[in-house]
C-alpha positions, 0 to 999 in steps of 0.5 A: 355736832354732839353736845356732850349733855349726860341728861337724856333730856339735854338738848342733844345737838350743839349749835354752831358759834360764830365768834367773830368777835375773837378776830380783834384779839392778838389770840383770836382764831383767825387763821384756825377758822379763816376769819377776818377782821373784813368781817367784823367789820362788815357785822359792824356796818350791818348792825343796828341799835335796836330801838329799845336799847339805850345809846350807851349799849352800842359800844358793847354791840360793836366790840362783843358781836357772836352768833349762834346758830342752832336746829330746832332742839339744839342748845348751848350749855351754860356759861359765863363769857 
């Protein structure tokens, strides 16, 4: 997908975001996107702590998880979450 970036020198190609995060909300795109909480559920199972992460990180980790998927030269603008 277009990024929409004016500045020829932008990256140009957007990257594809995998909220998954969004399906413990009431207003997540479960339905838009056919998401499941099955899902999240199996990114939690599957995610591990990296060991230079301090403990205390691991709620984070397991409340907020999202993936960007990108080609090479493909960017997201930024942003605040």
């Amino acid at each position: 997908a277009a990024s929409g970036a004016e500045d020829a020198e932008a990256p140009q190609q957007a990257p594809y975001y995998w909220g998954i995060k969004d399906v413990q909300f009431d207003d997540g795109p479960r339905e838009q996107y056919n998401w499941s909480t099955a899902m999240l559920d199996k990114v939690h199972s599957l995610t591990k702590l990296p060991s230079f992460m301090h403990t205390d990180c691991r709620g984070d980790q397991q409340r907020t998880p999202e993936f960007w998927f990108t080609t090479p030269g493909a960017g997201a603008k930024a942003h605040v979450d």
